[in-house]
PABALUM-368161 format. One record per residue: x, y, z of N, C-alpha, C in turn. Coordinates in steps of 0.05 Angstrom, whole numbers, padded with zeros to 5 digits, always signed. Layout:
% PABALUM-368161
XYZXYZXYZ...
This chain:
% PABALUM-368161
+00017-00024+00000+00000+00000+00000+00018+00025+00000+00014+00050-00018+00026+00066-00016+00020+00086+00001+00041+00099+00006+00039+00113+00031+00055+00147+00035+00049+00175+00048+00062+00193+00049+00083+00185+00071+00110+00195+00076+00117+00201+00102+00136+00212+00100+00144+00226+00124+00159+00247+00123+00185+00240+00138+00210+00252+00125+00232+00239+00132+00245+00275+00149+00248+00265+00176+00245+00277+00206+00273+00293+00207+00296+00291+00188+00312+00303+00195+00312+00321+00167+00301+00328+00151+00299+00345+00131+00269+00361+00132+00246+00341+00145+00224+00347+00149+00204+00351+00115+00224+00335+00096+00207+00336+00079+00187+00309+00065+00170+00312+00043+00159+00289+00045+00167+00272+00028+00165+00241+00032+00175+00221+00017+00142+00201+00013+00155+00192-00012+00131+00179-00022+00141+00151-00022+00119+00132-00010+00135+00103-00001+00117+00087-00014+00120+00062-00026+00111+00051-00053+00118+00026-00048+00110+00009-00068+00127-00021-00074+00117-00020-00103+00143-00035-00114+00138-00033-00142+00157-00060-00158+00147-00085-00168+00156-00105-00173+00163-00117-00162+00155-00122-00127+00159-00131-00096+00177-00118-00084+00185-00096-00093+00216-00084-00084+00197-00061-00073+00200-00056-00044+00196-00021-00034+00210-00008-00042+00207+00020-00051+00219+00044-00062+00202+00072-00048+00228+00092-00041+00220+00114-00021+00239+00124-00035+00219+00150-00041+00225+00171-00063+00226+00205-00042+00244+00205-00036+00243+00237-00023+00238+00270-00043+00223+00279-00040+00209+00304-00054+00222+00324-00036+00221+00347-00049+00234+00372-00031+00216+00388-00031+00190+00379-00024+00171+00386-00009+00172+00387+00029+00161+00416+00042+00154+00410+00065+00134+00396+00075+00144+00384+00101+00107+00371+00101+00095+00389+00117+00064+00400+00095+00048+00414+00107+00022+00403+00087-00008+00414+00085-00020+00405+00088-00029+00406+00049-00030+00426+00045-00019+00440+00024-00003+00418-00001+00020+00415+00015+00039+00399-00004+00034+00369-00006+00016+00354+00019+00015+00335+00019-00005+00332+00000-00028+00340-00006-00039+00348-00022-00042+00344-00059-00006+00364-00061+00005+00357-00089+00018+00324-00085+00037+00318-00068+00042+00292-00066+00021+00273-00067+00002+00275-00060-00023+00255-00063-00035+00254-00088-00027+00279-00102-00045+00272-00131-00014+00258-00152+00003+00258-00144+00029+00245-00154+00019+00214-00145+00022+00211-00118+00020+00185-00118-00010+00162-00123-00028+00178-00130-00048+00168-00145-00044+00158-00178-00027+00182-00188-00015+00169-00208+00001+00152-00219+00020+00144-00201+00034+00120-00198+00019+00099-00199+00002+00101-00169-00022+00064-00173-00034+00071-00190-00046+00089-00204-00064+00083-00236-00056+00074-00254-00020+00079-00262-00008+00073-00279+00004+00039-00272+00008+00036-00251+00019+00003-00242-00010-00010-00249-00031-00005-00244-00051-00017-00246-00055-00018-00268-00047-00003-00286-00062-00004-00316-00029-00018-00332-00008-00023-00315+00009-00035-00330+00031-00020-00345+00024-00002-00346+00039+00030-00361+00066+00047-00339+00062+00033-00317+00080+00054-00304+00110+00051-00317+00122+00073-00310+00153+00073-00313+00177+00089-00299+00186+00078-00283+00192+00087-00259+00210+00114-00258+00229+00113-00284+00246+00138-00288+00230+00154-00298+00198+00163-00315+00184+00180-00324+00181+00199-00300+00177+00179-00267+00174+00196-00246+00196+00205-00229+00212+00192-00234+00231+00207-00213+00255+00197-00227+00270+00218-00259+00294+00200-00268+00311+00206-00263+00320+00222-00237+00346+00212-00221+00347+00200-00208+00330+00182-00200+00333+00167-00177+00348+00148-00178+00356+00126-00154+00382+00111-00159+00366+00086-00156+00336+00080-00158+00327+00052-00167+00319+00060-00190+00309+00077-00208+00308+00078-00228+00325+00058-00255+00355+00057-00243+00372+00043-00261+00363+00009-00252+00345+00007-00224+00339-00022-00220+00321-00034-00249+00305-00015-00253+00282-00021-00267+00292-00010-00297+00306-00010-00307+00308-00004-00339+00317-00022-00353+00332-00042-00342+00325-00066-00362+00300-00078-00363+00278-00082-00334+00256-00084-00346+00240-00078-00354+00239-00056-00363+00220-00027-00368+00232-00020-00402+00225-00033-00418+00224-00039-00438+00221-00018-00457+00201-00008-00460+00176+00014-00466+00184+00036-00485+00184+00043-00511+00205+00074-00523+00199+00090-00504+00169+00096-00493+00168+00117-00474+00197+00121-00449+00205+00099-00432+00224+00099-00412+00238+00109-00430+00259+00084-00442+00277+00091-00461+00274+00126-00478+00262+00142-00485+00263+00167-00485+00260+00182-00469+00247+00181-00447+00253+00200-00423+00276+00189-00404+00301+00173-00401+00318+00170-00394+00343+00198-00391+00332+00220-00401+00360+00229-00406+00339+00258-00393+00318+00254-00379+00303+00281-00369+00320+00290-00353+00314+00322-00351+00327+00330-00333+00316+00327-00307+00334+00337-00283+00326+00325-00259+00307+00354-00253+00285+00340-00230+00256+00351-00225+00238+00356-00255+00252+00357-00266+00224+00366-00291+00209+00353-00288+00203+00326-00284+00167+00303-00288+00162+00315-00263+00179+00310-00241+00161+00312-00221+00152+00336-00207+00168+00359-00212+00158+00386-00216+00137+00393-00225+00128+00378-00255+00109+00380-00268+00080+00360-00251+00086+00340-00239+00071+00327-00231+00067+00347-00201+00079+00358-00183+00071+00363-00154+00069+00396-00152+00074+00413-00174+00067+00438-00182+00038+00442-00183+00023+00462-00175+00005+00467-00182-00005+00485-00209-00020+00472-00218-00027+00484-00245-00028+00524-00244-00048+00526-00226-00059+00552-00216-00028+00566-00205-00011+00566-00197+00013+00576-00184+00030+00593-00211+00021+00623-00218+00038+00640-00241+00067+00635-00246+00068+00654-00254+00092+00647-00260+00100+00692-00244+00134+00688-00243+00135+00720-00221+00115+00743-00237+00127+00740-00270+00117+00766-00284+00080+00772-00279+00065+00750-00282+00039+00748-00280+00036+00757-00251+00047+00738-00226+00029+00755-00206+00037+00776-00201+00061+00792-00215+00072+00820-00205+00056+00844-00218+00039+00827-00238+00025+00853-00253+00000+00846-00235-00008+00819-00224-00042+00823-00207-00033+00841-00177-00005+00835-00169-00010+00845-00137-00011+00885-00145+00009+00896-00169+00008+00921-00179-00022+00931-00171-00037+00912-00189-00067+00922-00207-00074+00926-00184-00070+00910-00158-00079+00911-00137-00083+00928-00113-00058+00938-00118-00043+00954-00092-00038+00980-00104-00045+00987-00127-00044+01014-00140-00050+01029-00123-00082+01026-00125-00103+01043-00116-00098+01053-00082-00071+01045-00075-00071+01053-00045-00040+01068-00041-00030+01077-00063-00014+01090-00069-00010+01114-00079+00007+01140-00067+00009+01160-00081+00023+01163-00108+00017+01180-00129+00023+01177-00157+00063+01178-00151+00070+01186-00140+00102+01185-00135+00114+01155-00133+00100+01144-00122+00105+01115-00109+00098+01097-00132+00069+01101-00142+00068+01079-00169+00082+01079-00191+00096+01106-00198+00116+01109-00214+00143+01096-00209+00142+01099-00181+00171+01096-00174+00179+01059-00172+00152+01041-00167+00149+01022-00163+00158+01011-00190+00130+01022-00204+00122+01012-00239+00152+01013-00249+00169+01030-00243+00203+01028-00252+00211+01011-00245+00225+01000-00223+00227+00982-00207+00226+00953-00222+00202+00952-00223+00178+00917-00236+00195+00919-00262+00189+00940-00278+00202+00933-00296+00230+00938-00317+00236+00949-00292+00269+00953-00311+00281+00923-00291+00283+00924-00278+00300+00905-00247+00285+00880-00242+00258+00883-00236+00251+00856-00220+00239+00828-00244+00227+00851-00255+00210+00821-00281+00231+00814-00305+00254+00829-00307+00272+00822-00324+00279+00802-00314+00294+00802-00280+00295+00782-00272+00290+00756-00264+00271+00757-00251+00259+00739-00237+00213+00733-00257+00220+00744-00280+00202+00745-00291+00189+00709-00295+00208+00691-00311+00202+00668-00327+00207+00649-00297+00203+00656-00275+00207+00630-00255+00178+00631-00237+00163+00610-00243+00147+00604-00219+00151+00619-00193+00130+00628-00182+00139+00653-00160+00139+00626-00127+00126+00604-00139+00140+00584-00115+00159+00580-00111+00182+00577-00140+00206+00560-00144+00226+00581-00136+00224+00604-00129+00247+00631-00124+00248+00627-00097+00275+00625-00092+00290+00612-00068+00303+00632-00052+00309+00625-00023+00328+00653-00014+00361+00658-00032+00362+00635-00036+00396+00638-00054+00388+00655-00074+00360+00646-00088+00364+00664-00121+00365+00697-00105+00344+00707-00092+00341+00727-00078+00363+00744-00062+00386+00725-00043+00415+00732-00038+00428+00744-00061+00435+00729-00086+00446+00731-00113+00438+00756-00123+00409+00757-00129+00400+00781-00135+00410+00798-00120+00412+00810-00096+00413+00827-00082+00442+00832-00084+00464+00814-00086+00490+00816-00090+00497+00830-00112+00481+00820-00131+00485+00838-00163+00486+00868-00166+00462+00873-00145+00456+00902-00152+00476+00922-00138+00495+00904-00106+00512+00922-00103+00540+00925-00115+00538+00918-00147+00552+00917-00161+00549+00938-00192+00525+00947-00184+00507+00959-00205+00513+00993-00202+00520+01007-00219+00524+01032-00220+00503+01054-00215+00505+01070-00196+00468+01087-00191+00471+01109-00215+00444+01108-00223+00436+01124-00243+00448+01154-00247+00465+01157-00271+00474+01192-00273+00489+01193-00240+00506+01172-00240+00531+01174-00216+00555+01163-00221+00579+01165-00209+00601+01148-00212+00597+01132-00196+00577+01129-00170+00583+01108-00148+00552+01087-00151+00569+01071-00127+00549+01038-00129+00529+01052-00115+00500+01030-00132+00476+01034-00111+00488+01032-00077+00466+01049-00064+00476+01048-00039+00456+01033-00024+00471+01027+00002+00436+01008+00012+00407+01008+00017+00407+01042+00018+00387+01044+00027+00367+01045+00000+00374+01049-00024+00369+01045-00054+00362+01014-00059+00377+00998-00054+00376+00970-00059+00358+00959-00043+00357+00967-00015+00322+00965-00004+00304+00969-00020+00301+00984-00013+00286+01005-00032+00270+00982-00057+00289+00973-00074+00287+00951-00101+00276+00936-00076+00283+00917-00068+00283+00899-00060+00251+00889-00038+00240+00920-00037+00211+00924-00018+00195+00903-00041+00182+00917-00063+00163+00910-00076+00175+00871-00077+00197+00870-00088+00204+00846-00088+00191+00823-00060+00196+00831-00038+00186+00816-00016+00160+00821-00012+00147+00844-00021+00114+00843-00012+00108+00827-00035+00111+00816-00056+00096+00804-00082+00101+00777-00069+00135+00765-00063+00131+00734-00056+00115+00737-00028+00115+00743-00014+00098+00739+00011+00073+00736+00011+00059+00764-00009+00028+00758-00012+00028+00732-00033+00051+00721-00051+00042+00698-00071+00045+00677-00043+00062+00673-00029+00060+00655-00007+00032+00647+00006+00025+00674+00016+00001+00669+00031-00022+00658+00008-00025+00660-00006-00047+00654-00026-00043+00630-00044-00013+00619-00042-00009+00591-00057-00001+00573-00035+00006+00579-00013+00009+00557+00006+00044+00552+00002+00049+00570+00015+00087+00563+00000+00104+00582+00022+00122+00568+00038+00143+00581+00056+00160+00611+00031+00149+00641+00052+00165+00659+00041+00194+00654+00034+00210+00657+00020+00240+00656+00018+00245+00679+00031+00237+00700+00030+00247+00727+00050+00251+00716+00078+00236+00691+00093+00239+00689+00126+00269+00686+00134+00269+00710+00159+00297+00716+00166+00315+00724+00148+00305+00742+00130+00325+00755+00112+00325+00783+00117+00344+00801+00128+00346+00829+00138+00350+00849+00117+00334+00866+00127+00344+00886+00096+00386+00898+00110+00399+00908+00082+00421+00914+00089+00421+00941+00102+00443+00947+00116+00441+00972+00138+00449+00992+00132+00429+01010+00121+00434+01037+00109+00444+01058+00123+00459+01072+00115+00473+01088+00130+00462+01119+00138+00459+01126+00167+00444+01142+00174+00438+01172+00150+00422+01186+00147+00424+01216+00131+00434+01238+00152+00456+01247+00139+00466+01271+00161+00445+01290+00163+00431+01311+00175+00419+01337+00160+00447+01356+00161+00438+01379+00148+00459+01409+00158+00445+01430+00151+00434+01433+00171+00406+01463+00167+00429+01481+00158+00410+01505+00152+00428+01523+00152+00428+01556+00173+00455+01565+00179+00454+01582+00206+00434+01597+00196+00430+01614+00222+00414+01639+00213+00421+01661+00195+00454+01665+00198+00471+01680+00174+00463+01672+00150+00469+01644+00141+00471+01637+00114+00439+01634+00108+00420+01629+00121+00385+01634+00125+00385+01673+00095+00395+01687+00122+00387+01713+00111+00401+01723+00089+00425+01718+00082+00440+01719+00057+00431+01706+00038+00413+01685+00038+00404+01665+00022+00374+01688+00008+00368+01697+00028+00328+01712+00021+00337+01743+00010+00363+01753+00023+00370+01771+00012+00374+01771-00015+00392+01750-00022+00406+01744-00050+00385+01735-00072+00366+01724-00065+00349+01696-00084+00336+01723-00102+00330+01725-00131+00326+01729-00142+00290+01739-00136+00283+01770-00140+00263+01775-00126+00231+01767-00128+00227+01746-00153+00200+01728-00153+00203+01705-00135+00233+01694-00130+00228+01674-00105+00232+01681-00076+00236+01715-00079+00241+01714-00041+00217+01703-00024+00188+01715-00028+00175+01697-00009+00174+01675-00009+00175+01657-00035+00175+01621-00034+00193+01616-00013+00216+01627-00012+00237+01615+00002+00235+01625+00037+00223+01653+00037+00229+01657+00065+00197+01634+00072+00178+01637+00060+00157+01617+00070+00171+01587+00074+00185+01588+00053+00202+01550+00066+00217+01555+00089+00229+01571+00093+00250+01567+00111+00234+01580+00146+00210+01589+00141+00204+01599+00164+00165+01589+00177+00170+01567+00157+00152+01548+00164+00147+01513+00168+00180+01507+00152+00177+01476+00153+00160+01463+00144+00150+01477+00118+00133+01460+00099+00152+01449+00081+00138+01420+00072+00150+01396+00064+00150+01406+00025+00167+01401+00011+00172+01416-00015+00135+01409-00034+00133+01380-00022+00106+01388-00045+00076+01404-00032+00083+01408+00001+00073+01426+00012+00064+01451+00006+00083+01469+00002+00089+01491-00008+00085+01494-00032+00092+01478-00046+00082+01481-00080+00056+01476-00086+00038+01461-00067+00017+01462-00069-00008+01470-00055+00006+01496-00038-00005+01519-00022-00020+01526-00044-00055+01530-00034-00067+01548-00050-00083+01572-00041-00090+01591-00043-00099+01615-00030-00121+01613-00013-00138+01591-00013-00168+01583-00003-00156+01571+00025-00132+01561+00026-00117+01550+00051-00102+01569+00071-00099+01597+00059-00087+01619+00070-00104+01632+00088-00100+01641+00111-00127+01638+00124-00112+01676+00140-00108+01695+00128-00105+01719+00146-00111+01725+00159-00136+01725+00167-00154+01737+00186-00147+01721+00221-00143+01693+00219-00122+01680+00239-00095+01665+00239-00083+01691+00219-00057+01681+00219-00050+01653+00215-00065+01632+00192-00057+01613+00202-00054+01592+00174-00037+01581+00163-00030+01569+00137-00039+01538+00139-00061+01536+00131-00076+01502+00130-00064+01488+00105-00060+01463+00127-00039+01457+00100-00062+01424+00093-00071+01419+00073-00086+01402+00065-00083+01382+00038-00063+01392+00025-00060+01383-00003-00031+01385+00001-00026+01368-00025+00005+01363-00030+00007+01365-00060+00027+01377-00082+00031+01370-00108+00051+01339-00108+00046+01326-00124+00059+01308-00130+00059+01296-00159+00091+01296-00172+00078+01289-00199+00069+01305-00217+00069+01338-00208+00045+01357-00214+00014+01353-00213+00009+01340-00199-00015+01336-00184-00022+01339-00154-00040+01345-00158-00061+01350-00126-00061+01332-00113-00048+01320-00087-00060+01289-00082-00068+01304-00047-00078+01282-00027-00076+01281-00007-00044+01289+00015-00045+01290+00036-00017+01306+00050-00003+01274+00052+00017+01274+00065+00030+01246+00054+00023+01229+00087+00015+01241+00107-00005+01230+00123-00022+01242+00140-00046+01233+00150-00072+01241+00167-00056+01260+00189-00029+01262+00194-00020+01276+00215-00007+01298+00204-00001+01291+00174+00009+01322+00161-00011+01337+00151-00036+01334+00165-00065+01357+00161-00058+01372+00191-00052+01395+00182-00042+01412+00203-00048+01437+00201-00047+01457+00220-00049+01481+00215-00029+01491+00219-00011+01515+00207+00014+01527+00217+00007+01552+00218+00022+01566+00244+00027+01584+00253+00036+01612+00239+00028+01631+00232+00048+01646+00213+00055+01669+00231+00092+01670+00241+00104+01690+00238+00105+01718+00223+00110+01738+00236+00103+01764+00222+00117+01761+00197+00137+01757+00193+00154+01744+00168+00138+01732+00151+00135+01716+00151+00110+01693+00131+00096+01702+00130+00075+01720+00151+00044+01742+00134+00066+01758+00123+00072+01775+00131+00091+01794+00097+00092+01785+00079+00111+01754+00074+00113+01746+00050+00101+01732+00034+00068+01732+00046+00042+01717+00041+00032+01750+00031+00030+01765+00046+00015+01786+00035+00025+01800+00007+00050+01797+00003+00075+01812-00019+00062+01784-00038+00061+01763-00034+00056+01752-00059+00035+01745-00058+00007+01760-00047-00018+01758-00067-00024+01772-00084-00001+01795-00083-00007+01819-00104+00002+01807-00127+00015+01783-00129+00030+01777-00156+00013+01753-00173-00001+01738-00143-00014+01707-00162-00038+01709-00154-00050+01733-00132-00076+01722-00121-00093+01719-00145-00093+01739-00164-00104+01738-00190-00106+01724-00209-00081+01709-00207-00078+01690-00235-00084+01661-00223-00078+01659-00204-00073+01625-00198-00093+01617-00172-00098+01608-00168-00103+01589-00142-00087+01582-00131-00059+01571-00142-00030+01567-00123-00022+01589-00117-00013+01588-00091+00004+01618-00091+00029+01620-00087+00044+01597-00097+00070+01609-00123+00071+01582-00139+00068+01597-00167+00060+01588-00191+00076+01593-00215+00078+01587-00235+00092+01582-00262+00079+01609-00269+00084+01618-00296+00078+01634-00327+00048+01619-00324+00044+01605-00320+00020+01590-00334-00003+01585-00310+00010+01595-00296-00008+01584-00268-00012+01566-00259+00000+01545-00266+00007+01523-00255+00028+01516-00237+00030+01498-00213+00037+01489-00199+00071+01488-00199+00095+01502-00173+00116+01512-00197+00135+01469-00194+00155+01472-00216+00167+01445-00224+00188+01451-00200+00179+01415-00181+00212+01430-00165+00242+01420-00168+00235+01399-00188+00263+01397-00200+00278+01417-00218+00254+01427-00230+00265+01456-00248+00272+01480-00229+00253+01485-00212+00271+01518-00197+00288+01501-00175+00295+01474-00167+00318+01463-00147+00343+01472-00169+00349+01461-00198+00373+01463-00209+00375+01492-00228+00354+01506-00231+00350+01540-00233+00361+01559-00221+00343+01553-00197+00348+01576-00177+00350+01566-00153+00357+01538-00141+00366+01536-00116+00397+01531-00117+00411+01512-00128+00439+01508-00132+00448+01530-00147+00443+01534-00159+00460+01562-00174+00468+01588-00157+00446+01596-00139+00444+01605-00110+00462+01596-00091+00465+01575-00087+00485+01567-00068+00510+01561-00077+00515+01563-00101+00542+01558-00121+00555+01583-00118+00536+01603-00123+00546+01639-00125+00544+01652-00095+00536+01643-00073+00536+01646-00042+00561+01624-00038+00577+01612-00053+00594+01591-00025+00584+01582-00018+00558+01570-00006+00543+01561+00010+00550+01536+00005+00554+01511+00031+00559+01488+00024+00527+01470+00002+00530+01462-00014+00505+01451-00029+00486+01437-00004+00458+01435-00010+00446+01425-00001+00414+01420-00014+00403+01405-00004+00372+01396-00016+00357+01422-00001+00344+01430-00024+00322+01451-00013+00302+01437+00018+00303+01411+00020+00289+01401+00043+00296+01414+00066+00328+01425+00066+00343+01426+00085+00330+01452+00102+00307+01469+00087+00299+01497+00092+00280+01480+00113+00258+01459+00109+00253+01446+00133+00262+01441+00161+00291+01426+00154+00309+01417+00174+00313+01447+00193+00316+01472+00172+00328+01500+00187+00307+01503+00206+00284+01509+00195+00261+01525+00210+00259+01500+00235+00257+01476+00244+00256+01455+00268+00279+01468+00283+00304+01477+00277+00326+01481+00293+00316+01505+00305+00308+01521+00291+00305+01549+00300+00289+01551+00317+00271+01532+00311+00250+01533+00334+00261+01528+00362+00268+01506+00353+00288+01493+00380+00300+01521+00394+00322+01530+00383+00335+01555+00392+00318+01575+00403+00301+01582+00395+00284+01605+00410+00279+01591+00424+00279+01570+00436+00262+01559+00458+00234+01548+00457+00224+01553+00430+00196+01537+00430+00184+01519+00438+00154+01514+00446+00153+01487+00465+00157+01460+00441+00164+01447+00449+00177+01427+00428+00146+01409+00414+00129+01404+00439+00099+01392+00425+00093+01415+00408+00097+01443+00410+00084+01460+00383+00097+01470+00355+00119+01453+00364+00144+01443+00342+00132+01422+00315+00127+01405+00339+00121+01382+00331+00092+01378+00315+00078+01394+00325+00051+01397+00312+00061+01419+00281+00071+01429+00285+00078+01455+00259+00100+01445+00232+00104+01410+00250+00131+01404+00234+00108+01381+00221+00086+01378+00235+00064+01358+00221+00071+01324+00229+00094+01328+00259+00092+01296+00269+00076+01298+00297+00065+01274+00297+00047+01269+00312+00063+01271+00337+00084+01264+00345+00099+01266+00374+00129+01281+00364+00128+01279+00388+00152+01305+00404+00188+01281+00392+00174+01257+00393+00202+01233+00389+00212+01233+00366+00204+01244+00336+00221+01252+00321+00232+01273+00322+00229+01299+00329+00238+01323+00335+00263+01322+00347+00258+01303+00374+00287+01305+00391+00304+01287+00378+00302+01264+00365+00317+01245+00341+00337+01256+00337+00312+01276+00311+00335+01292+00280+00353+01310+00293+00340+01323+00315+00349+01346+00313+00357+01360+00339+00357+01352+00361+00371+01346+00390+00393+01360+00389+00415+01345+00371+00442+01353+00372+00445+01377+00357+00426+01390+00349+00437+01415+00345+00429+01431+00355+00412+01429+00388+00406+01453+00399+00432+01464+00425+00447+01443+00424+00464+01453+00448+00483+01479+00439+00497+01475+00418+00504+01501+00401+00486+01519+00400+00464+01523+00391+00442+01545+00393+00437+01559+00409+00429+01545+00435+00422+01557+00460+00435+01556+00482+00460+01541+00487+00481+01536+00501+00479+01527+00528+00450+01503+00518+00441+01478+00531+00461+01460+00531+00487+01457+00533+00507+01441+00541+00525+01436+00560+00500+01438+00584+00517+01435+00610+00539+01458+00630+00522+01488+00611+00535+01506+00623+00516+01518+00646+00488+01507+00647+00471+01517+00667+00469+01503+00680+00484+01481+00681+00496+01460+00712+00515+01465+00729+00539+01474+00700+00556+01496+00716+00548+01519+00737+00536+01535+00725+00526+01564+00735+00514+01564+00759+00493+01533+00765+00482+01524+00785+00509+01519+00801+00525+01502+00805+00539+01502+00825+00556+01529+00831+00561+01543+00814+00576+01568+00821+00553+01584+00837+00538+01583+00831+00513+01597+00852+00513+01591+00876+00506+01557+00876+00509+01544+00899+00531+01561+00919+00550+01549+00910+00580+01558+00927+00582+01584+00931+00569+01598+00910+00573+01632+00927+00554+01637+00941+00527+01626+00948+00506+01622+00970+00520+01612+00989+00534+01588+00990+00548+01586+01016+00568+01603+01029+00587+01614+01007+00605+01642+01016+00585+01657+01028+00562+01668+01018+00548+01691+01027+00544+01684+01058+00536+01669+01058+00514+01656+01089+00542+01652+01114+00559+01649+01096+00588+01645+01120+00588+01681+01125+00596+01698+01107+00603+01721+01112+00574+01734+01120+00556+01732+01124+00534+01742+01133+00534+01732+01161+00539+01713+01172+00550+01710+01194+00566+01715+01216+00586+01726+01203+00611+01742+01209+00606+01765+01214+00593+01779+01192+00590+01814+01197+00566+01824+01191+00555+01838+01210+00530+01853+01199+00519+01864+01177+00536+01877+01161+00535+01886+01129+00556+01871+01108+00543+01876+01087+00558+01853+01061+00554+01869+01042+00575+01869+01019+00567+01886+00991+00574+01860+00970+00547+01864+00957+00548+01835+00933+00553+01853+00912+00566+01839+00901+00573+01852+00866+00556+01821+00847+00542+01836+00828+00526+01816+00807+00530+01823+00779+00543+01799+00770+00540+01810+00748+00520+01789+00724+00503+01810+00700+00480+01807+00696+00484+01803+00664+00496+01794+00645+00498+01789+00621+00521+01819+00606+00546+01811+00621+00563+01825+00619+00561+01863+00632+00545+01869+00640+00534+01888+00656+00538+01887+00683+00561+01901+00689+00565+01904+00728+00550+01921+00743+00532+01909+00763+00520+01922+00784+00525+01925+00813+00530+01945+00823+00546+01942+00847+00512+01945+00869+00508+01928+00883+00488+01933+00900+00491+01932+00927+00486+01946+00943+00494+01951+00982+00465+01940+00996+00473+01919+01011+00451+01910+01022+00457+01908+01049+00442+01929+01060+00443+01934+01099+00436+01910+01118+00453+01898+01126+00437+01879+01143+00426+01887+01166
């Protein structure tokens, strides 16, 4: 009687038989789960149909095996005799595969079709690249069961060998993540839905190397709004003195400007040159506007309130390109200032510091920077308030120097009826006589 069982130190399943009075146990590189036993059962139905009907042939099913050569002198048949030279797994691949199980390119276009719809237009572009320059070239023509952690290692090895786009240097890690996302959400959801161990389990993404920021001082801030060419001074003093996010600001529109309570609703984002939603439920915020920002909100409605609904906009009134005014008018700016280069984001990073520095309460930081808690704020940007405000352990100092001259005092107040304290008050000497 034939039989499944599972061999305990590989844990996979073997198919146990007799065949011309001889037992034969055929190990599959199948796990045993419920699933697989499943495909093995419609294999080994085939076998007794075929013994029964007289037709079987033992290398058709498994022609590497090492009883196979038992049975070929009696196994007569052109059929044996021409499948002798199969390659190894092909029959039985074909036999314990499931018909229904795609192949990578097919389910990478159903999980897409799928998961579009919950994506911003930035992301499906960036994905849709991805699928098809990198992943379906690759891993396109293989059964999305049969892709292994080795093929997946390999892959991932390749690419840090691969030159990054319009650079002299290798992809970096956090790039090759990046590739490598869509890749693990497609086998995982094909896992869950074909019955098949992920190859991703226990595989770590590689360790990307932290992003420095480098705001910029308050000097190089005002040299920067001074200098900028005079249709972008408010864009820029509004970036730098609000910490709106670049498709933020570009897709400020006048109906969001709120004068009457000072206050810049931020609700929409450009992306893509499109309108989308803010990039989350917590970047629906209201910001605060500094007398700075109403000026340079009020100076530029005289220029677009009329033409546009954005309020800073193209020739055309449309929404401005920020790859076009970043290599226009932001680097060319900082090329002709000295200024060390930097991503216009970095006008973000400035306005969080600054806040910091004046002392702002850090939760109304945090609300204006559009994160839900106070724990990214102190993260990014911690280490650069001790320079600012000269929060570095000099008002621990000052405390014990206090201390100790409270105790001088209280000794010499003891001693003599009158005392003259000298104070001094942020470089300002005050001589004060206090009668005891």
């Amino acid at each position: 009687m034939a039989s499944i069982q599972v061999r305990k130190r590989t844990n996979c399943l073997i198919i146990d038989f007799y065949y011309r009075g001889q037992r034969c146990r055929e190990q599959t590189a199948l796990e045993d789960s419920a699933a697989n036993r499943k495909k093995v059962q419609k294999v080994l139905d085939r076998v007794e149909s075929d013994m029964a009907a007289g037709t079987f042939e033992y290398r058709r099913y498994f022609p590497t095996s090492k009883n196979a050569v038992k049975f070929d002198v009696l196994e007569t048949s052109p059929n044996a005799i021409k499948l002798v030279t199969t390659q190894v797994g092909q029959a039985l691949e074909a036999q314990l595969a499931k018909s229904d199980v795609p192949l990578f390119r097919e389910f990478a276009e159903t999980w897409f079709a799928e998961k579009e719809v919950e994506w911003r237009k930035s992301h499906r572009i960036s994905t849709r690249a991805d699928l098809d320059r990198v992943l379906i070239p690759h891993f396109g023509d293989k059964v999305v069961s049969q892709i292994t952690k080795a093929d997946i290692l390999t892959f991932r090895a390749s690419l840090a060998k691969v030159t990054a786009r319009g650079k002299a240097t290798l992809l970096s890690a956090r790039r090759i993540n990046k590739i490598m996302g869509p890749l693990r959400q497609i086998l995982s959801e094909a896992a869950d839905r074909f019955d098949f161990r992920t190859p991703f389990f226990n595989l770590k993404q590689l360790r990307a190397r932290k992003t420095d920021i480098k705001p910029f001082t308050l000097d190089e801030l005002k040299l920067i709004i001074n200098t900028v060419r005079p249709d972008f001074k408010n864009y820029y003093t509004v970036r730098f003195f609000t910490g709106m996010r670049t498709g933020e600001v570009d897709g400020l529109k006048w109906k969001y400007v709120d004068f009457e309570h000072r206050m810049i609703l931020v609700r929409e984002t450009v992306v893509a040159g499109e309108d989308e939603y803010t990039k989350n439920d917590g970047s629906q915020r209201e910001i605060t506007m500094s007398q700075v920002v109403y000026d340079a909100l009020k100076e530029q409605e005289k220029a677009t309130r009329k033409v546009s609904e954005y309020v800073f906009c193209n020739n055309l009134g449309k929404p401005l390109d920020h790859k076009n005014v970043t290599n226009r008018v932001w680097y060319p700016l900082l090329r002709h200032l000295n200024i060390e280069k930097r991503r216009p984001y970095h006008c973000r990073h400035t306005a969080a510091t600054l806040w910091l520095a004046a002392g702002e309460n850090p939760e109304w930081i945090a609300k204006q920077m559009g994160h839900s808690t106070t724990e990214m704020l102190f993260r990014v940007y911690s280490r650069f308030v001790p320079n600012m405000t000269r929060q570095d352990g000099s008002a621990f100092e000052r405390l014990l120097l206090q201390s100790g001259a409270a105790d001088s005092k209280l000794a010499a107040t003891a001693a003599a009826p009158t005392a003259t304290v000298t104070a001094h008050d942020a470089g300002a000497q005050l001589l004060v006589t206090e009668e005891r």
